[in-house]
MARMI-386002 format. One line per 10 residues: number of its first residue (from 1); their letters; for each residue x, y, z of N, C-alpha, C, O. Coordinates in nm, 4 decimals, padded with zeros to 6 digits. Layout:
N
NUM = a = X/Y/Z/X/Y/Z/X/Y/Z/X/Y/Z | ...
//
This chain:
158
1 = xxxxxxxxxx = 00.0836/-00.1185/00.0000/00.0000/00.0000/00.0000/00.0880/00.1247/00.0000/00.1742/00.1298/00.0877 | 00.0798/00.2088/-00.0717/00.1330/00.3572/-00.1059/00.0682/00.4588/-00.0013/-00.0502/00.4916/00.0067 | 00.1681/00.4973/00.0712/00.1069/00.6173/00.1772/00.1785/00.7456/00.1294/00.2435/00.7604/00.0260 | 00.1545/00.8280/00.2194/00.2158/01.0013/00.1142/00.3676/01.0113/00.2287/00.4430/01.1085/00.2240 | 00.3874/00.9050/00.3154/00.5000/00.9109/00.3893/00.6337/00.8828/00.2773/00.7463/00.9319/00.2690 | 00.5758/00.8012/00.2151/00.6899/00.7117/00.0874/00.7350/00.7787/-00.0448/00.8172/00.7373/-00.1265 | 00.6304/00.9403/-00.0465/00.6828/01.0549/-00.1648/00.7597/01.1583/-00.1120/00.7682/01.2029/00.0024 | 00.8232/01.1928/-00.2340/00.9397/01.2998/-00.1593/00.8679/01.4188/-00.1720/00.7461/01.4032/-00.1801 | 00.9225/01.5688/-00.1773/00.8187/01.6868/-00.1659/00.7220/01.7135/-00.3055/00.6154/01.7708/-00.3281 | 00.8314/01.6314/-00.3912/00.7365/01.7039/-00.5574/00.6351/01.6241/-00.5476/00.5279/01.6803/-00.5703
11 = xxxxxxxxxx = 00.6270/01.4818/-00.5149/00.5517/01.3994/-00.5430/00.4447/01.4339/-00.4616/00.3375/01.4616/-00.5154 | 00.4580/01.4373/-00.3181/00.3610/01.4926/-00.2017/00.2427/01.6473/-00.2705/00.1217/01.6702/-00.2704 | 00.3551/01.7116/-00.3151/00.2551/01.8302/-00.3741/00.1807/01.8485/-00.4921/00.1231/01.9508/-00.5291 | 00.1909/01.6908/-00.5718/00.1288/01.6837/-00.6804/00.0239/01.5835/-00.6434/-00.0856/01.5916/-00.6991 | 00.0463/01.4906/-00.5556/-00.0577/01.4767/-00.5153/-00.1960/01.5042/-00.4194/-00.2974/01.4353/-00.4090 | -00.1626/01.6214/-00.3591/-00.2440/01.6866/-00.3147/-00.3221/01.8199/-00.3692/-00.4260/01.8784/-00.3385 | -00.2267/01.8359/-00.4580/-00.2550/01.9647/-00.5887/-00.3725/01.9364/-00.6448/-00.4797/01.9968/-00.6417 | -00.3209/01.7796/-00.7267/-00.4350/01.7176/-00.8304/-00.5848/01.7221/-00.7968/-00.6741/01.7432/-00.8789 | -00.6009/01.6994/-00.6641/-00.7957/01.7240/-00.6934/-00.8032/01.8644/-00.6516/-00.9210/01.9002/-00.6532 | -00.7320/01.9479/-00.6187/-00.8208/02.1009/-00.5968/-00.7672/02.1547/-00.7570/-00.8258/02.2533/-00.8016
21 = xxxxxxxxxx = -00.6898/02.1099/-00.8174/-00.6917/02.1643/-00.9678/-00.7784/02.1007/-00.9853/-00.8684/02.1842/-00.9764 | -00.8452/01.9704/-01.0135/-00.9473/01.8901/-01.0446/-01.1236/01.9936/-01.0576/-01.2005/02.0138/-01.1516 | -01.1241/02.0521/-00.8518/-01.2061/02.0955/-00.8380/-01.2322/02.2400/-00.9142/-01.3360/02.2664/-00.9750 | -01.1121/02.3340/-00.8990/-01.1203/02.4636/-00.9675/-01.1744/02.4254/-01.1201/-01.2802/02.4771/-01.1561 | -01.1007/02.3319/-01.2143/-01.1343/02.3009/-01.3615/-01.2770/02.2543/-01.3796/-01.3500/02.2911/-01.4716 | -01.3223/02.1386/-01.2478/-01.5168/02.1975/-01.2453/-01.5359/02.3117/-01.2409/-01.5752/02.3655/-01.3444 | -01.5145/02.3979/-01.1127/-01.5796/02.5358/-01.1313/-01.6052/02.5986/-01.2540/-01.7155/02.6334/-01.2961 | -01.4740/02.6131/-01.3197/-01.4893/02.7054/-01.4284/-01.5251/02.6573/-01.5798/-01.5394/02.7371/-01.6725 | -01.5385/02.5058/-01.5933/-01.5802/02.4690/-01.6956/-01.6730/02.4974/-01.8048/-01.6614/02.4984/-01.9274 | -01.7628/02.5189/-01.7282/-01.8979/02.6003/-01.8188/-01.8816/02.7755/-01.8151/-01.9602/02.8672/-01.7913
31 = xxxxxxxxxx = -01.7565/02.7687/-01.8470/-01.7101/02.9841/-01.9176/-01.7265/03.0282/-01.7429/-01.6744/02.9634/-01.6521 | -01.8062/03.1456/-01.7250/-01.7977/03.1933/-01.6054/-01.9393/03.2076/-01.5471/-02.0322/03.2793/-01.5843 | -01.9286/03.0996/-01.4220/-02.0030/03.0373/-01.3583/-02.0900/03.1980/-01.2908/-02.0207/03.2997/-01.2874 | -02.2176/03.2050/-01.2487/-02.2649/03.3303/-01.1911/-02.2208/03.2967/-01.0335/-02.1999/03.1763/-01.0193 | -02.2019/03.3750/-00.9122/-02.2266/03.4133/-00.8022/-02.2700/03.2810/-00.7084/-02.2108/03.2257/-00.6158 | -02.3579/03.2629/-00.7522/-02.4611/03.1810/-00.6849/-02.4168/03.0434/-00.7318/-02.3827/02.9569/-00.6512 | -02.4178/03.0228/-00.8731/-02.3351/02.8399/-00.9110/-02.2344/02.8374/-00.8924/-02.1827/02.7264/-00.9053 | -02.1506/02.9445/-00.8545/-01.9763/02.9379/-00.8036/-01.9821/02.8897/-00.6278/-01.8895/02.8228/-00.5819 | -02.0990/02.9318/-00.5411/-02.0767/02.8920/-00.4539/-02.1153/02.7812/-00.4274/-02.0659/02.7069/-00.3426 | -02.2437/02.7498/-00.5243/-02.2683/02.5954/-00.5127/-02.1866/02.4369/-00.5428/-02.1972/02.3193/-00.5080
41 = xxxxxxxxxx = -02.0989/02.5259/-00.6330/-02.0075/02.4390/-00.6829/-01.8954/02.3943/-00.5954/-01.8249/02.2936/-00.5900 | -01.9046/02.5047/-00.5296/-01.7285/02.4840/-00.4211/-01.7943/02.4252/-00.3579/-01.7636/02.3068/-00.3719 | -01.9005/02.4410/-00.2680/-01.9852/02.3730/-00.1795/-01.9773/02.2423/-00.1539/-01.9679/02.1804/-00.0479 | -01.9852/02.1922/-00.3211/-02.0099/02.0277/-00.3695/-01.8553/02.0119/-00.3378/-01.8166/01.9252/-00.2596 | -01.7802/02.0875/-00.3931/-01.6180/02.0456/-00.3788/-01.5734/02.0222/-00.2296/-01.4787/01.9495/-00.1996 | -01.6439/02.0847/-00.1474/-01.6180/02.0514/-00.0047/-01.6488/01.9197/00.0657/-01.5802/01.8482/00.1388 | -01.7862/01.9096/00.0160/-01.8452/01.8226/00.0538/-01.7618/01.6661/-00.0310/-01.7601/01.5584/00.0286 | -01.7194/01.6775/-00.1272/-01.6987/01.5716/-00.1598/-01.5609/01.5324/-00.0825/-01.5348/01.4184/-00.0442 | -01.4658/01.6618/-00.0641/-01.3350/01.5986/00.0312/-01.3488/01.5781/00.1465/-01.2567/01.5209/00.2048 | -01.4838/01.6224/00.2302/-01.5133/01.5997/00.3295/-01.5708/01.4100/00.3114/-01.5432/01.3169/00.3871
51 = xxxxxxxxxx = -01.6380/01.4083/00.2105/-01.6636/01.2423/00.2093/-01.5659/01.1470/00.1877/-01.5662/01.0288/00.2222 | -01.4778/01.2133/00.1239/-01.3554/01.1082/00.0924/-01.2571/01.1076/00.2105/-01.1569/01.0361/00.2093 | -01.2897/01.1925/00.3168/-01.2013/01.1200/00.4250/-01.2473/00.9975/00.4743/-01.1597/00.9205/00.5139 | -01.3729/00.9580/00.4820/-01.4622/00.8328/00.5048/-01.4433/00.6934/00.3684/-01.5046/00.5878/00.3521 | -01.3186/00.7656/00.2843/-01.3622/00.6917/00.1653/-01.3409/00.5228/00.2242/-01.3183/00.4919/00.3412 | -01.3582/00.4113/00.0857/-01.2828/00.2734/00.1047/-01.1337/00.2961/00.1512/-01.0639/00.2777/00.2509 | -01.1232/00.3498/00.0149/-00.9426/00.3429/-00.0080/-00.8433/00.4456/00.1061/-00.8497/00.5675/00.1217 | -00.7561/00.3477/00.1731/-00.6649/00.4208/00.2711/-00.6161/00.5078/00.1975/-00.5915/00.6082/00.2644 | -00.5865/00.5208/00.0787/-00.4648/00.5903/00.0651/-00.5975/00.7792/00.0048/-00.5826/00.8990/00.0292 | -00.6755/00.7234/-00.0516/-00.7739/00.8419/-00.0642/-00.7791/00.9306/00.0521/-00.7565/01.0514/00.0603
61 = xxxxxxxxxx = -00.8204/00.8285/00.1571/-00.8311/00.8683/00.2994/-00.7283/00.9938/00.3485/-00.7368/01.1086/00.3920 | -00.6207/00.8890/00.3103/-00.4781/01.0074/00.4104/-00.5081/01.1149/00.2919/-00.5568/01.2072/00.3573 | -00.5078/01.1572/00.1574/-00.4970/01.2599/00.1123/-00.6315/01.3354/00.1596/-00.6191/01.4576/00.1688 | -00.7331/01.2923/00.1848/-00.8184/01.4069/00.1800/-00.8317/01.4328/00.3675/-00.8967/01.5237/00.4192 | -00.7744/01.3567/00.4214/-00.6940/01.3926/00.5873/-00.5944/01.4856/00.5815/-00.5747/01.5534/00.6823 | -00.5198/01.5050/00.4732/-00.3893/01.5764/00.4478/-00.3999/01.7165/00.4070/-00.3330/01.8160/00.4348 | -00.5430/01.6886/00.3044/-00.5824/01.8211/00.2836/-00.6894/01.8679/00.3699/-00.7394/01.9679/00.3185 | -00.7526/01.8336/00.4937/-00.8378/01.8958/00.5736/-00.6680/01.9432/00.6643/-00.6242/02.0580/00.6714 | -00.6235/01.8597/00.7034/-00.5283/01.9009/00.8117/-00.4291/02.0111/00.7209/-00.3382/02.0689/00.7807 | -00.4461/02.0301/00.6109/-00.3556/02.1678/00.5789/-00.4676/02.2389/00.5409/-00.4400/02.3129/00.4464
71 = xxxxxxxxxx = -00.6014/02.2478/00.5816/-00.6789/02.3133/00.5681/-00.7030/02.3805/00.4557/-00.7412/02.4975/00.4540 | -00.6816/02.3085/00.3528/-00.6285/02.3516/00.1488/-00.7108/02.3057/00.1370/-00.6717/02.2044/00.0788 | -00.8690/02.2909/00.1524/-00.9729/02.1450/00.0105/-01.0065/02.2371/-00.1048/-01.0330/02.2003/-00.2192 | -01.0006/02.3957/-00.0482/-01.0717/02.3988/-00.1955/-00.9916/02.5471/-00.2846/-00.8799/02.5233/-00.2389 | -00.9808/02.6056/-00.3250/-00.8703/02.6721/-00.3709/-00.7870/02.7200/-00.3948/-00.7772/02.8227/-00.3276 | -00.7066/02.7057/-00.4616/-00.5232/02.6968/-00.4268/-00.5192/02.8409/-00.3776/-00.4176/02.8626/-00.3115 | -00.6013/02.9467/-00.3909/-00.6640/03.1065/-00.3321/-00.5507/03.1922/-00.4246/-00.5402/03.3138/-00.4081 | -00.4508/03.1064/-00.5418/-00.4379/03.2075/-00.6460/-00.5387/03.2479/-00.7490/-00.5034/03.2957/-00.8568 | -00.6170/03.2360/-00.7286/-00.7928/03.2868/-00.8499/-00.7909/03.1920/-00.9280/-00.6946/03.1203/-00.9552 | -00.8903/03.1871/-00.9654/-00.9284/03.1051/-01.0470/-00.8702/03.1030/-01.2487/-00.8718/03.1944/-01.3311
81 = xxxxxxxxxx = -00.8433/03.0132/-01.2567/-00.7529/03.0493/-01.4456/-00.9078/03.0362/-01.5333/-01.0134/02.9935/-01.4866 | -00.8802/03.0928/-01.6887/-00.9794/03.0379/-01.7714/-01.0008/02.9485/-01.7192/-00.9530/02.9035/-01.6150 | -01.1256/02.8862/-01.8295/-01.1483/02.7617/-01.8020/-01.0496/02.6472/-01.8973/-01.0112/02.5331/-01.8716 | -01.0354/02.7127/-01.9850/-00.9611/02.5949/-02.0964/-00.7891/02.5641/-02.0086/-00.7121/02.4694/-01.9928 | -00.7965/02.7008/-01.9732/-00.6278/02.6555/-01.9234/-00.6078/02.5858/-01.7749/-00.5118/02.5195/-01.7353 | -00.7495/02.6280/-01.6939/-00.8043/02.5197/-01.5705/-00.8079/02.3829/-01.6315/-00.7493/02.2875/-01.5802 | -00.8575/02.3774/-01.7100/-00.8773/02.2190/-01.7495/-00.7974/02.1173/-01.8151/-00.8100/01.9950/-01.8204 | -00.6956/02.2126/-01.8732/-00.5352/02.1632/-01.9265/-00.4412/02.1425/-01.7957/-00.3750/02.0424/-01.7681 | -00.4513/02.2484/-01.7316/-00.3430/02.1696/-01.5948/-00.4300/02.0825/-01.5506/-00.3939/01.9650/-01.5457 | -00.5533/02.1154/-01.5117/-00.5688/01.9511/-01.4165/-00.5682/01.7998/-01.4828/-00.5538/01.6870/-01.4356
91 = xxxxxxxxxx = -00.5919/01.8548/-01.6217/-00.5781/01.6835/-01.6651/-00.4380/01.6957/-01.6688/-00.4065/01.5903/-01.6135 | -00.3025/01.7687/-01.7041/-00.2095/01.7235/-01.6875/-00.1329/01.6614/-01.5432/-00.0472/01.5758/-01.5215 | -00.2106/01.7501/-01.4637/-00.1195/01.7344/-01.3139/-00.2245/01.5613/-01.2961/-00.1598/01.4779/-01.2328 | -00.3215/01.5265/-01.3287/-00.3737/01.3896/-01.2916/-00.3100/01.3002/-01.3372/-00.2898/01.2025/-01.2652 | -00.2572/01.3033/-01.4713/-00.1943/01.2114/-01.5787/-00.0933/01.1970/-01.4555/-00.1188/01.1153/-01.3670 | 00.0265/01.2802/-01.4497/00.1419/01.2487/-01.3789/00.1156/01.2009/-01.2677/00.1897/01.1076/-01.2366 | -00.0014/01.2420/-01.1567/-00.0220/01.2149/-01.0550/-00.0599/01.0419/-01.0698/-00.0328/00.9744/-00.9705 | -00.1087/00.9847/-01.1659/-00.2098/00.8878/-01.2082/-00.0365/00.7723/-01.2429/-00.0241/00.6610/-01.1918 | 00.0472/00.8213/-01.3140/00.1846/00.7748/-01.3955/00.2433/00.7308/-01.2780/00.2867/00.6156/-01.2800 | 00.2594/00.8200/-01.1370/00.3786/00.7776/-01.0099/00.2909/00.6865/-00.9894/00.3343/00.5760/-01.0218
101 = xxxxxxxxxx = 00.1334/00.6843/-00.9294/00.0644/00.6271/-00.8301/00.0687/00.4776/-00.9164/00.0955/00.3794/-00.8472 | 00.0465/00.4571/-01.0474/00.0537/00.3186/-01.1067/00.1875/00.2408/-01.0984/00.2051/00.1212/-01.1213 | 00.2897/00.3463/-01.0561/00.4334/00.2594/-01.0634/00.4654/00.1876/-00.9349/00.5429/00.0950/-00.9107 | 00.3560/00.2803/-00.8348/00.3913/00.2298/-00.6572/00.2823/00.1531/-00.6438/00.2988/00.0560/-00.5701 | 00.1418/00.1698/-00.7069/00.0363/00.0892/-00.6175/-00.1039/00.1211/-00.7623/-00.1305/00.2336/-00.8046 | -00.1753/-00.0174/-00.8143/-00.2303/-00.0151/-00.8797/-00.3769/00.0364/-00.7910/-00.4471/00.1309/-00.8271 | -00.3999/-00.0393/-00.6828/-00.5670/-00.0238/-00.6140/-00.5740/00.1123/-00.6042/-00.6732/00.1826/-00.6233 | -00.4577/00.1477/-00.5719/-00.4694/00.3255/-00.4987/-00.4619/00.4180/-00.6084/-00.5260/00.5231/-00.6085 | -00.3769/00.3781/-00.7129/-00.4096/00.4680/-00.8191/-00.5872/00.4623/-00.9083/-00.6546/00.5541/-00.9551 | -00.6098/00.3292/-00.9015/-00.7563/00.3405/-00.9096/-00.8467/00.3814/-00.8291/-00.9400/00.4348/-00.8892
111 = xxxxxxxxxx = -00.8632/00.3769/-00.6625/-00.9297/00.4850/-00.6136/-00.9291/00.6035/-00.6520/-01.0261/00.6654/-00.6958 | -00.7497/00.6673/-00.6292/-00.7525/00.8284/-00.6584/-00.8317/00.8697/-00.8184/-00.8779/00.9822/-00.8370 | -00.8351/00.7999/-00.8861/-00.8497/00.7982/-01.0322/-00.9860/00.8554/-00.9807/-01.0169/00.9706/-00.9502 | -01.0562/00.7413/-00.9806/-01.2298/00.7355/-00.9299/-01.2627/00.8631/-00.8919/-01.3412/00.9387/-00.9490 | -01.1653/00.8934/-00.7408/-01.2515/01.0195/-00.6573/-01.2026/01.1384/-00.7651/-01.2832/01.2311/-00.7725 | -01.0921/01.1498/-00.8437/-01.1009/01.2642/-00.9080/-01.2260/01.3206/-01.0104/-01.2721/01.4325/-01.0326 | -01.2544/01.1904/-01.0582/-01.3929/01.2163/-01.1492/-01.5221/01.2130/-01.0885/-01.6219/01.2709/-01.1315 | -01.5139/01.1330/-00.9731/-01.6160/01.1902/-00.8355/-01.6395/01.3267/-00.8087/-01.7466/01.3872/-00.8046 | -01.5172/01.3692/-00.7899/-01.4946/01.5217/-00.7196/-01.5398/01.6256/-00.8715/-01.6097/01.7268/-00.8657 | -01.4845/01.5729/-00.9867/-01.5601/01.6760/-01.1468/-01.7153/01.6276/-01.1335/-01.7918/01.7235/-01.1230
121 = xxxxxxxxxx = -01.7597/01.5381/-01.1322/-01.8989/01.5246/-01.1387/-01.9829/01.5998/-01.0573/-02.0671/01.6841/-01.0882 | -01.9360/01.5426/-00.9116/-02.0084/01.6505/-00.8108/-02.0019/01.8093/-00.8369/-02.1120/01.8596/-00.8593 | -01.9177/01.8760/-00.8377/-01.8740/02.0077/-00.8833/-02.0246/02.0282/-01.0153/-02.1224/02.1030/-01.0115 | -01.9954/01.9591/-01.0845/-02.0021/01.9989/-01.2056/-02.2121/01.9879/-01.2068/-02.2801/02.0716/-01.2663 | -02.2634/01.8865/-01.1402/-02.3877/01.8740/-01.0762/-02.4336/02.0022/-00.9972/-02.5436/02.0487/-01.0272 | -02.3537/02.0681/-00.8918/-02.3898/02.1130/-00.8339/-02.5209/02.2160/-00.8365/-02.6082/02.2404/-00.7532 | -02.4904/02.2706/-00.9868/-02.5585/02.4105/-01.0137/-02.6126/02.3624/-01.1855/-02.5710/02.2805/-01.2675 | -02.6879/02.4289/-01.1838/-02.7596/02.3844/-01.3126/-02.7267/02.5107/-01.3797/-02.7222/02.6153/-01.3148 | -02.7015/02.5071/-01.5169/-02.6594/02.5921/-01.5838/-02.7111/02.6685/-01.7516/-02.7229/02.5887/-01.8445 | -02.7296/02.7692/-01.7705/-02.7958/02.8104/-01.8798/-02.7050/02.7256/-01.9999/-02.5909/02.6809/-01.9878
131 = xxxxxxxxxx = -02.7906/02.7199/-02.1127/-02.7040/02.6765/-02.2611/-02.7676/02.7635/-02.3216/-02.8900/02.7769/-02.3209 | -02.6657/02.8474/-02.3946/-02.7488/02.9430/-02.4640/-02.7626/03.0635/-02.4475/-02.6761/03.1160/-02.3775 | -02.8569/03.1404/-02.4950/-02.8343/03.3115/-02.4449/-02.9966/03.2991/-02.3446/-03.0504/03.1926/-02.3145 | -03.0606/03.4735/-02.2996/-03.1069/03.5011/-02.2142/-03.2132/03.3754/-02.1667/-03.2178/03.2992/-02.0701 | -03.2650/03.3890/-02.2438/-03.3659/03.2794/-02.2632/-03.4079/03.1467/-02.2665/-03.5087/03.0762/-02.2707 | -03.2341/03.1422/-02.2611/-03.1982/02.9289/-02.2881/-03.2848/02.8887/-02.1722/-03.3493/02.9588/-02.0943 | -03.2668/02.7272/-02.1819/-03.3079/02.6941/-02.0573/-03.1966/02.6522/-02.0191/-03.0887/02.6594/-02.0781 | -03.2236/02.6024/-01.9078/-03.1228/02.5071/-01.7934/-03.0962/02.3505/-01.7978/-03.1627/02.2470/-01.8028 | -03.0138/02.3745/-01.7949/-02.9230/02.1738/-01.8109/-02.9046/02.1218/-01.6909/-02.8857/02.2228/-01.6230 | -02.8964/02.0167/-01.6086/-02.8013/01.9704/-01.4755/-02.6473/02.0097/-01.4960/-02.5824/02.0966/-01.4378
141 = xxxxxxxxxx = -02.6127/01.9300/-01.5847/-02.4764/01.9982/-01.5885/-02.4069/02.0111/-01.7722/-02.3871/01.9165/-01.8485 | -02.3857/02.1441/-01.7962/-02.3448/02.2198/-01.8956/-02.2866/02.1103/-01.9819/-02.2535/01.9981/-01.9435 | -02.2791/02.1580/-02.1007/-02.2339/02.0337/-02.1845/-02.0569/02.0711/-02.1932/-01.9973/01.9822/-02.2538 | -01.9716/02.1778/-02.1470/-01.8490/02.1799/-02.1610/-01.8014/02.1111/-01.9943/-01.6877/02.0644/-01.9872 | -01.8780/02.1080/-01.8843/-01.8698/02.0234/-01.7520/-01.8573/01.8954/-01.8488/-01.7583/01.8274/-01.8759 | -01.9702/01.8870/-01.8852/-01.9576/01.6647/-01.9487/-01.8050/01.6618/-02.0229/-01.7225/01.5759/-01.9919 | -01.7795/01.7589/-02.1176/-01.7003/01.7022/-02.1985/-01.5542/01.7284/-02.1246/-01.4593/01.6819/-02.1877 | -01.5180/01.8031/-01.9867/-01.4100/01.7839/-01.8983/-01.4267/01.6912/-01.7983/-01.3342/01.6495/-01.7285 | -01.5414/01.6575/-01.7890/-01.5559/01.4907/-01.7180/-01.4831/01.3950/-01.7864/-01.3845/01.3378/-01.7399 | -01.5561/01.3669/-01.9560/-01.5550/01.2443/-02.0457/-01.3715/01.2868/-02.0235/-01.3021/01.1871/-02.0033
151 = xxxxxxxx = -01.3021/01.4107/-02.0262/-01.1291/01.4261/-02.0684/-01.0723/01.3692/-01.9452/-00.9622/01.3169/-01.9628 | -01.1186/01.3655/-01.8237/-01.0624/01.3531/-01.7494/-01.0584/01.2036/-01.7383/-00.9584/01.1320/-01.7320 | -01.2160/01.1609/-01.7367/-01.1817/01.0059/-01.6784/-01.0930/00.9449/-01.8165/-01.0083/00.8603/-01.7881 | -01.1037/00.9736/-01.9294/-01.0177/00.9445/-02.0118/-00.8762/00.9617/-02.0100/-00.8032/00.9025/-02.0895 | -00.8262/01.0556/-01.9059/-00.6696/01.0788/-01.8558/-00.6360/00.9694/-01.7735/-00.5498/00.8829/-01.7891 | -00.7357/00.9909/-01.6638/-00.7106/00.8896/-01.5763/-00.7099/00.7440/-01.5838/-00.6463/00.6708/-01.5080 | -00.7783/00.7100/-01.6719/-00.7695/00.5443/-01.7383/-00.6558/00.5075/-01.7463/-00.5550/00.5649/-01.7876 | -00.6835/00.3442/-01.6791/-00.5164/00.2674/-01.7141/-00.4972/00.2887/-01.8806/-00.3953/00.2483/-01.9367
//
């Protein structure tokens, strides 16, 4: 079993990086979220690292213990990036994060895999969102949320 005792500092900070880039690249997925779906969204982002300290997987566990105890779950509090360039680092920082965790421990890289697209779904659910101009209606979740879901769990795949 892979614990975060057994990474050195780069490794430690990429894996704790990876789901709050994860979470910010929900936020901003669907262009710029209003007021009200920005807070709903972090909301969900809380709530989901708050569930994953309860997760199966130990090693999920200690990271989202790691990030309550550095009191970091939800934005790195440098602002938020586009969305396209939010959603390019986090699938990159997962890939690598996803590349160490398969070389030390297959189960645990498949949990973390899981809760990362856990943690985009929830986010991305949170707030229902216009398509369209004044008048559109409302979706559950935006069709540029789905298609940084479909990128991600597609990063994260063995």
């Amino acid at each position: 079993m892979t614990t975060l005792s057994e990474c050195n500092e780069d490794e430690y900070a990429l894996l704790l990086g990876t789901p709050r880039a994860v979470l910010e690249a929900a936020v901003v997925a669907d262009g710029r979220p209003s007021p009200l779906a920005f807070l709903e969204e972090l909301s969900a982002g809380a709530r989901a690292f708050r569930k994953a300290r309860q997760d199966r997987s130990p090693f999920v566990r200690e990271i989202a213990n790691a990030l309550h105890g550095s009191g970091s779950t939800g934005s790195s509090g440098q602002g938020l990036h586009e969305s396209e360039e939010a959603m390019t680092a986090a699938l990159e920082q997962a890939e690598r994060a996803l590349a160490l965790l398969r070389e030390r421990d297959g189960e645990a890289a498949a949990a973390y895999a899981a809760w990362l697209v856990r943690i985009a779904t929830q986010v991305s659910e949170a707030a229902e969102s216009k398509v369209g101009g004044f008048f559109s209606r409302k979706v559950a979740v935006h069709p540029d949320e789905r298609a940084f879901i479909g990128r991600l769990a597609a990063a994260v795949e063995p």
